[in-house]
Structure formats: C-alpha cells, structure tokens
C-alpha positions in Angstrom: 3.2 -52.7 -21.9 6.4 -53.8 -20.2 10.0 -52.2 -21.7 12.9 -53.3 -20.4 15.0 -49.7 -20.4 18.4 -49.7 -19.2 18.5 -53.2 -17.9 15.3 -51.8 -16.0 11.9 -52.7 -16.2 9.6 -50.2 -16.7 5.1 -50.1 -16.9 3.4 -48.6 -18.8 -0.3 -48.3 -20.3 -1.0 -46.4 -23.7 -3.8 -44.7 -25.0 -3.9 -43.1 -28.3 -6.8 -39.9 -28.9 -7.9 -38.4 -32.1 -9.9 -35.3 -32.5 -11.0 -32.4 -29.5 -12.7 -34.1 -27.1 -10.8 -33.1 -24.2 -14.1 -33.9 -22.2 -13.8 -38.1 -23.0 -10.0 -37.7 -22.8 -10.6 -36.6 -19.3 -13.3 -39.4 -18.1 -10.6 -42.2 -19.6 -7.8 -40.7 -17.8 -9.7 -40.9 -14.2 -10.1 -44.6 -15.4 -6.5 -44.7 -15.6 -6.3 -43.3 -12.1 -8.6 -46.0 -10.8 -6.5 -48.5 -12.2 -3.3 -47.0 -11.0 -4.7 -46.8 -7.4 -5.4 -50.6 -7.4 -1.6 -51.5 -9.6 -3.2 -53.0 -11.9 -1.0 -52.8 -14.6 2.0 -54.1 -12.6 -0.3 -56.6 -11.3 -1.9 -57.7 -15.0 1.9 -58.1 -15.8 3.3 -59.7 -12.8 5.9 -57.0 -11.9 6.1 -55.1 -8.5 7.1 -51.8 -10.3 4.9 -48.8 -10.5 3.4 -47.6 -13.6 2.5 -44.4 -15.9 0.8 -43.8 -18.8 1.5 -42.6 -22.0 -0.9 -40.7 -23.9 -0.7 -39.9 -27.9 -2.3 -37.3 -29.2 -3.4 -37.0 -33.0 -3.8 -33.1 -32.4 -1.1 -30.8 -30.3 -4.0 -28.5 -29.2 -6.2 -31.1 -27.6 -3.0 -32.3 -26.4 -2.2 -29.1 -24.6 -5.7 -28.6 -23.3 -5.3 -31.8 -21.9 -2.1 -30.7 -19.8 -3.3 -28.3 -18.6 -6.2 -29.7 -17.2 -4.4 -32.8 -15.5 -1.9 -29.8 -13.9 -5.4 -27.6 -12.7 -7.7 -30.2 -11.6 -7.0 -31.5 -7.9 -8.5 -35.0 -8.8 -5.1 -35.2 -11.0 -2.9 -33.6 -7.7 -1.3 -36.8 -6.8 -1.5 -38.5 -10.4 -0.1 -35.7 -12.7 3.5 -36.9 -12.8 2.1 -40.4 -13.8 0.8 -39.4 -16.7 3.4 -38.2 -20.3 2.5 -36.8 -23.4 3.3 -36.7 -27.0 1.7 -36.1 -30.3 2.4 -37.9 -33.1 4.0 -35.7 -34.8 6.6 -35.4 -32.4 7.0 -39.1 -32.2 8.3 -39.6 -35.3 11.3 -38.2 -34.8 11.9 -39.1 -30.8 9.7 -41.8 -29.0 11.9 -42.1 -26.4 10.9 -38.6 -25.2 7.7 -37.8 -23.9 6.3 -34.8 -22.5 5.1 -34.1 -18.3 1.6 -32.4 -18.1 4.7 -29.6 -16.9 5.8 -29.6 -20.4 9.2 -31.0 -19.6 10.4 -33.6 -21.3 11.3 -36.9 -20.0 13.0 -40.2 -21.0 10.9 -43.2 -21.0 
C-alpha cells in the first residue's frame, strides 16, 4: 500500500495473522525479506522509496514471540527495523502507531 504521510510518500506491505503459529509467521516474513531485497513493493507501485512492513496480530502473545524472534535471529539482523507491529486490539484506538520488533513505538 502507498500512504501519503506528511506530504510524504511512504511503502508499505501488510499482513494480518490469527492464532500461534509463530512458526508460518516466521517463513512469510523471510518471504517479505526476499521481496524487500529485490524492492518490489516500491517497484509494484512505481515509487523509488524504500518500504516496511506492517504486521497485525490477532493475539499479543504470538505477537511478542514474534519480536523477539525477528530481534534473535541473524537472518532478520539487517531487516528487523523494516518490519512494525501491532495487534488489533491496540489498533483500535491508535493506527497510526505501530510497534519496532524493539518494542518502541513508531509513527507510520
């Protein structure tokens, strides 16, 4: 998806997880690193601007499990910061602010 932010154009890709299964969570997000590597969703969209992605989480613990993995495991070393979190809980009340595998929160 492509927001325009602040007069800024900003990429992203979204993906949107039910249940515990931190193990498929994990084998979609090295797809998203593939596709990241190659720009494809800048490329898809015709901007030359990087791009993250922004995962939702049904449930807060698989969520967390999840950060922590993307922070531990050195195929997500250079990738972590491309990646924010939230679970939809939170979003209700702020979408705008999503959640580094660092837990700090960041503006889209």
């Amino acid at each position: 998806m492509k927001l325009k932010v602040d007069g800024e154009i900003k990429i992203y890709t979204f993906e949107i997880y039910n249940g515990q299964d931190t193990k498929r969570v994990m084998q979609q997000l090295q797809k998203h690193i593939r596709s990241l590597q190659e720009g494809l969703p800048s490329v898809t969209l015709n901007e030359k601007k990087g791009s993250k992605v922004l995962l939702l989480f049904d449930s807060t613990s698989c969520m967390r499990a999840v950060m922590d993995r993307v922070k531990s495991e050195s195929v997500f070393m250079n990738f972590k910061n491309l990646f924010l979190f939230n679970d939809t809980q939170t979003l209700k009340t702020q979408f705008d602010s999503w959640c580094s595998c660092e837990s700090r929160y960041v503006k889209l």
